[in-house]
C-alpha positions as CSV (number, residue, x, y, z in Angstrom):
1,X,-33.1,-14.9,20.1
2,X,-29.6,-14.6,21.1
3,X,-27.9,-17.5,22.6
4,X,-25.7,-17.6,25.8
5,X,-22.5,-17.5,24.3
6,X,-23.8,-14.5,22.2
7,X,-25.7,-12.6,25.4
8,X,-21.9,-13.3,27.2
9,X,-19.6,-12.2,24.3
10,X,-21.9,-9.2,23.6
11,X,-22.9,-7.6,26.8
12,X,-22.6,-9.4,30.2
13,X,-19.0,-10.8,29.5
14,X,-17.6,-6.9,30.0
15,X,-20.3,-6.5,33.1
16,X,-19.0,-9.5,34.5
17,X,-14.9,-8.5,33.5
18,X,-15.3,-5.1,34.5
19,X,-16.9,-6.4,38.7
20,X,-13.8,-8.7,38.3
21,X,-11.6,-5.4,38.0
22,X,-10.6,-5.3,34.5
23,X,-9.4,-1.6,33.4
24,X,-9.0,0.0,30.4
25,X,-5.9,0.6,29.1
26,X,-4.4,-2.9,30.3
27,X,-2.8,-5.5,29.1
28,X,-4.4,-8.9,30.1
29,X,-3.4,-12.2,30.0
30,X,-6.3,-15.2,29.0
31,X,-4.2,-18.2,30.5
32,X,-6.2,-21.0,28.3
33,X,-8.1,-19.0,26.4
34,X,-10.0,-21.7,24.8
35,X,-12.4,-20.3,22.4
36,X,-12.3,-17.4,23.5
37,X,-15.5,-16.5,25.2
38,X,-13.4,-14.6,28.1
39,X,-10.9,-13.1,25.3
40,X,-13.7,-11.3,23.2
41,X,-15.1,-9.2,26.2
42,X,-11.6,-8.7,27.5
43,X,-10.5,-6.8,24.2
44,X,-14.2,-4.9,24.8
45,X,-12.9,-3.8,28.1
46,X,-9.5,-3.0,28.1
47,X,-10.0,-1.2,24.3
48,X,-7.9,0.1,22.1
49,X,-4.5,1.6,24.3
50,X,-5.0,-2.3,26.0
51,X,-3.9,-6.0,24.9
52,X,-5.2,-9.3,25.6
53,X,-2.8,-12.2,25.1
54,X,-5.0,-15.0,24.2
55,X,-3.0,-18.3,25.3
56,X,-4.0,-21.7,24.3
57,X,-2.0,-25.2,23.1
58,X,-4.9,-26.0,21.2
59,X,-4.7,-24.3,17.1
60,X,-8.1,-24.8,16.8
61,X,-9.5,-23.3,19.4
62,X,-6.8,-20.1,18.4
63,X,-8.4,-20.2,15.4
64,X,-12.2,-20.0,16.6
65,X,-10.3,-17.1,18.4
66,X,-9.2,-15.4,15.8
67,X,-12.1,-15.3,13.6
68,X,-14.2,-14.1,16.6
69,X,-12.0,-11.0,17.1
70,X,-12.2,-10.6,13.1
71,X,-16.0,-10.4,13.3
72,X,-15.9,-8.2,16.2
73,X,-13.4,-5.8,14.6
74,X,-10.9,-6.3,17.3
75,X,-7.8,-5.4,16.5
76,X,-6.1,-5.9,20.2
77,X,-5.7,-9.4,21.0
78,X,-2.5,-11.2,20.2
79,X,-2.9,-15.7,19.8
80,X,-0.1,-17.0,21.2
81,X,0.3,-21.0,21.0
82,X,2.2,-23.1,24.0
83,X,1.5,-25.2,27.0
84,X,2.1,-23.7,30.4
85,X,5.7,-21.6,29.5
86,X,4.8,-18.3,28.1
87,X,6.7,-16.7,25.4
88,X,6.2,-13.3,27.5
89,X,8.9,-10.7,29.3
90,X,8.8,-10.5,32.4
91,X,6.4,-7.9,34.8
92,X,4.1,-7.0,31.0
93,X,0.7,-7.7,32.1
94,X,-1.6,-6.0,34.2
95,X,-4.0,-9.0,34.7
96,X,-4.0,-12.7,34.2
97,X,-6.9,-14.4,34.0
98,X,-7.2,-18.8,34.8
99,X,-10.6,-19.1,34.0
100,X,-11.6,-22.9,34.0
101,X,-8.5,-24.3,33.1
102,X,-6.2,-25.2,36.2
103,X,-8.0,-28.5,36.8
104,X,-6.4,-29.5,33.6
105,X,-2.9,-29.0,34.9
106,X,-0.8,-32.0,36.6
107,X,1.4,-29.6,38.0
108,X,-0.5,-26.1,38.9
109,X,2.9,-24.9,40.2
110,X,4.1,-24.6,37.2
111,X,1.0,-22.3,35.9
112,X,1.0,-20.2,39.3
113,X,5.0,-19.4,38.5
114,X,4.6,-18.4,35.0
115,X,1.5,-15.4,36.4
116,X,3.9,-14.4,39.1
117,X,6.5,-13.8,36.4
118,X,4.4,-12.0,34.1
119,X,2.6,-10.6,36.2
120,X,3.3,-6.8,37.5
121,X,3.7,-5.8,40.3
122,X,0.3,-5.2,42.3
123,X,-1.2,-6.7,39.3
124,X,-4.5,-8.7,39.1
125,X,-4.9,-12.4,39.0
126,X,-8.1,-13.9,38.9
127,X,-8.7,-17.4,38.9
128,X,-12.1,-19.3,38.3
129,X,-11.6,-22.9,39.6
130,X,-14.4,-25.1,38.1
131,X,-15.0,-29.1,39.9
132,X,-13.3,-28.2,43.1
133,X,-15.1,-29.9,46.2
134,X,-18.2,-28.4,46.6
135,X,-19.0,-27.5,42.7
136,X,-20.6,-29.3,40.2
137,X,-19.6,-31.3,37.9
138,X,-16.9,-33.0,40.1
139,X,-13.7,-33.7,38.5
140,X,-9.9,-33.2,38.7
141,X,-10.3,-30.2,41.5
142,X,-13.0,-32.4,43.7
143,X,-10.4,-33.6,46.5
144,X,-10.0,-29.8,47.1
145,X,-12.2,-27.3,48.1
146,X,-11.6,-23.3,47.9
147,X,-9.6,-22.9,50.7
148,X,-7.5,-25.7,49.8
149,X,-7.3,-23.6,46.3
150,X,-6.6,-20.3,48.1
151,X,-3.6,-22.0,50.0
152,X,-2.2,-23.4,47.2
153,X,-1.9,-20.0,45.3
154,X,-0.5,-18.0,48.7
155,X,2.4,-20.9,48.6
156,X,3.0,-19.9,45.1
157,X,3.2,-16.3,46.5
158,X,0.5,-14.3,45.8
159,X,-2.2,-12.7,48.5
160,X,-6.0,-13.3,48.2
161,X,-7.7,-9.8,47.9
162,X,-11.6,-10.7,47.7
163,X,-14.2,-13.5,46.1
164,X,-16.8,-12.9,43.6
165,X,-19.9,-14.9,43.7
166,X,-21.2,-14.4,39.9
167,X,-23.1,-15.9,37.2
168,X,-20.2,-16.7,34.3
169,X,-20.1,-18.5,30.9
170,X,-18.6,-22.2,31.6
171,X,-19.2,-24.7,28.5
172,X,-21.9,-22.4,26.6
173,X,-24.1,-21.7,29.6
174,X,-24.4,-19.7,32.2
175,X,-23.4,-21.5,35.8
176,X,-22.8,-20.3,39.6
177,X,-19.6,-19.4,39.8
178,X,-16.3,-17.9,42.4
179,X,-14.0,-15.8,41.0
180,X,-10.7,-15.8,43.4
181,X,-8.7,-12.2,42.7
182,X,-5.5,-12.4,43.8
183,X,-2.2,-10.0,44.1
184,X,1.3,-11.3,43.9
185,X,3.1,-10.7,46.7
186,X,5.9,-8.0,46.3
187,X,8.0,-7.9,43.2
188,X,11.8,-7.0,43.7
189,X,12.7,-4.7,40.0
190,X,15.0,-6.4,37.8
């Protein structure tokens, strides 16, 4: 019997990526990629002609990420190792995902600059924000609740374009969860 993790990486991951409005042929950013259980179906999705940056401080989780693409034969997803600057031009992705991970961040400010940056224009970014007010478990996020979330990125300038209600992985298992898709607002060329 295949566990959650597998049933996510294998199959429902891409469902899930593809309602988010992942395409082929693009090049996606994984902001904390952790171990990759959002990377792996990302690759799926955006194939061959497409990238996924997979970005994480932590080496070992890089690693777990690493050796998953290995056994999936993927050969389009680049690690890259840092904090919250990423060692990315400017206007290369297509999508950024923040998929349980801001919560973690003293200053989300920071994080919501670097996606504008790399961000193109009229590009995707999606953000799952787990232990906000009204989800469970509470944590860093549970002064706020999604409209307090939604404001917060709009400051940072970016435009809400629609919610998903969805069943995602978070921690292994499959949990309630609101996806946030965002646009940033327009982007003067360089």
């Amino acid at each position: 019997m295949l566990s959650e993790v597998e049933k996510w990486t294998g199959r429902d991951g891409e469902r899930f990526l593809k309602d988010v409005g992942i395409e082929k042929g693009w090049y996606v950013l994984d902001f904390g990629c952790g171990k990759g259980r959002y990377a792996i179906p990302l690759a799926k999705v955006v194939g061959n002609k497409g990238k996924v940056f997979a970005f994480d401080k932590d080496e070992y989780s890089l690693d777990e990420v690493r050796m998953l693409a290995k056994e999936s034969r993927l050969n389009n997803i680049e690690l890259v190792k840092g904090d919250t600057e990423l060692p990315l031009e400017n206007n290369i992705v297509d999508a950024v995902l923040c998929y349980d991970m801001i919560h973690y961040m003293g200053d989300r400010n920071l994080i919501y600059s670097e996606v504008y940056r790399v961000l193109k224009s009229g590009g995707l970014f999606s953000l799952y924000p787990k232990h906000y007010k009204k989800d469970y478990p509470l944590m860093e996020l549970s002064l706020l609740d999604l409209e307090d979330i939604i404001k917060e990125v709009e400051k940072a300038k970016f435009v809400l374009k629609g919610k998903l209600d969805r069943r995602c992985l978070h921690d292994g298992s499959y949990n309630d969860c609101v996806v946030l898709n965002f646009s940033p607002l327009e982007k003067r060329s360089n």
